[in-house]
C-alpha positions in Angstrom: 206.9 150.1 -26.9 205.9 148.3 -24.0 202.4 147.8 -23.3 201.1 148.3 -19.8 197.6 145.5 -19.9 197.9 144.7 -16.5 198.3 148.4 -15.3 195.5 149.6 -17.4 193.2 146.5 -15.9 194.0 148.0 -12.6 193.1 151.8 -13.3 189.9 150.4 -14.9 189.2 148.1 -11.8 190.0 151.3 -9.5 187.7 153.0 -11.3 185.0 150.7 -11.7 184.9 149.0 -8.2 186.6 152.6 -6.4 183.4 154.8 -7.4 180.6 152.1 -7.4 181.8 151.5 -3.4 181.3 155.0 -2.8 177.1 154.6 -4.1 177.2 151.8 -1.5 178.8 153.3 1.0 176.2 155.8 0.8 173.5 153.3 1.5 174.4 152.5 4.4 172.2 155.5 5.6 169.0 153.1 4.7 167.4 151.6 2.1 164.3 152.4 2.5 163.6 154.6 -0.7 164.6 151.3 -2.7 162.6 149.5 -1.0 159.6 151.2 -2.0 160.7 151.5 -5.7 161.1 147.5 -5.5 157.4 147.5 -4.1 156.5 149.6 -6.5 157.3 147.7 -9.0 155.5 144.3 -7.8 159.1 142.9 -6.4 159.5 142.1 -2.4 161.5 144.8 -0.1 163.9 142.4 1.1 165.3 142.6 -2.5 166.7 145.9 -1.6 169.5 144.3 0.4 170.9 143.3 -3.0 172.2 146.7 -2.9 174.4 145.7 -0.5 176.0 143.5 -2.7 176.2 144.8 -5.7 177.5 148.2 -4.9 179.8 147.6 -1.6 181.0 143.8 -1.5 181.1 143.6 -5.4 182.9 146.5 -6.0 184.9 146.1 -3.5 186.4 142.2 -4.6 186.9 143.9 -7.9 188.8 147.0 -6.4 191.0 144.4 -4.7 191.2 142.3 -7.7 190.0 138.7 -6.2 187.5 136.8 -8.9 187.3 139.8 -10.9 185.6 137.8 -13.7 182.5 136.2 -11.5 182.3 139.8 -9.4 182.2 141.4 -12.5 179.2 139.7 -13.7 177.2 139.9 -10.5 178.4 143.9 -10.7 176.7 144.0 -14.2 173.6 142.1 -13.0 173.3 144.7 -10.7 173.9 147.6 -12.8 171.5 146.3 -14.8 169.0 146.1 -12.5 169.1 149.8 -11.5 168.5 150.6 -15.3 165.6 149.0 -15.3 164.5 149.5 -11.5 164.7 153.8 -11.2 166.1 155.1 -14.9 163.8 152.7 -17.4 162.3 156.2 -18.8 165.7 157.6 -19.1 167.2 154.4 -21.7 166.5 156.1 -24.9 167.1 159.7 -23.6 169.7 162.3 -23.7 170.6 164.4 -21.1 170.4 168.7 -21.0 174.4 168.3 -22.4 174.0 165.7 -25.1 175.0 162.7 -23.2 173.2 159.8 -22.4 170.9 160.5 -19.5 172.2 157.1 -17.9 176.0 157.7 -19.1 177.1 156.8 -15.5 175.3 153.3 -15.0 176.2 152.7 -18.5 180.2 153.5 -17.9 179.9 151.1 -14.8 177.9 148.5 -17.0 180.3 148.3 -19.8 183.0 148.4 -17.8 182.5 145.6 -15.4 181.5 143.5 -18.9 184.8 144.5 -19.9 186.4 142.4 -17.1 184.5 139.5 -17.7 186.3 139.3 -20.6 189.5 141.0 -19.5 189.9 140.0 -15.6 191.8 141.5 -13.4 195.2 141.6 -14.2 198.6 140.2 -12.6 197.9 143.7 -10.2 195.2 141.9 -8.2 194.9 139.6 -4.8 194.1 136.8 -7.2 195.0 136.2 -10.2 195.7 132.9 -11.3 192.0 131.5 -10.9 190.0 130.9 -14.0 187.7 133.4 -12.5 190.3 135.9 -12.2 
């Protein structure tokens, strides 16, 4: 049986990078209600333009498949982030289902760890960089 690695990578990045851009597509509406968690929280508003990066332009480069390996780890800084920044209480919690109350942020978490390890596949703009 042939194995499909590459194709796989590329559902997984569409996934990953396809539904992440549409959080950040959403921001472009405003900010403002993360800027006031980040104040909050003791960190400076102007942080909130992280957003910006870490749900559109990484998500996108790893849709696209260009440095998926380097975009994938600013990705899971950023997912990351959001755990700690608005679900912190929800960590150790299940949902009214059974799930994990942050299963979402988690699924985008793993999987952008996963290609760290994985990158991108042959399917991808890039993909003979190390960081690929």
């Amino acid at each position: 049986m042939k194995k499909n690695a590459d194709l796989g990578l590329l559902v997984l990045r569409i996934a990953i990078g396809g539904l992440m851009l549409l959080h950040g597509i959403a921001k472009l509406k405003g900010i403002s209600y993360i800027e006031g968690m980040l104040t909050e929280k003791g960190f400076p508003s102007f942080m909130a333009y992280g957003v910006y990066i870490t749900e559109i332009v990484a998500p996108f480069l790893v849709l696209i498949g260009y440095r998926t390996r380097l975009v994938s780890l600013v990705y899971a800084f950023g997912a990351i982030f959001i755990i700690f920044l608005a679900h912190s209480q929800e960590i150790f919690s299940l949902n009214d289902y059974g799930g994990w109350a942050i299963e979402l942020i988690g699924l985008y978490l793993l999987g952008s760890v996963a290609l760290f390890f994985t990158g991108g596949g042959k399917f991808g703009v890039s993909s003979s960089n190390i960081w690929d």
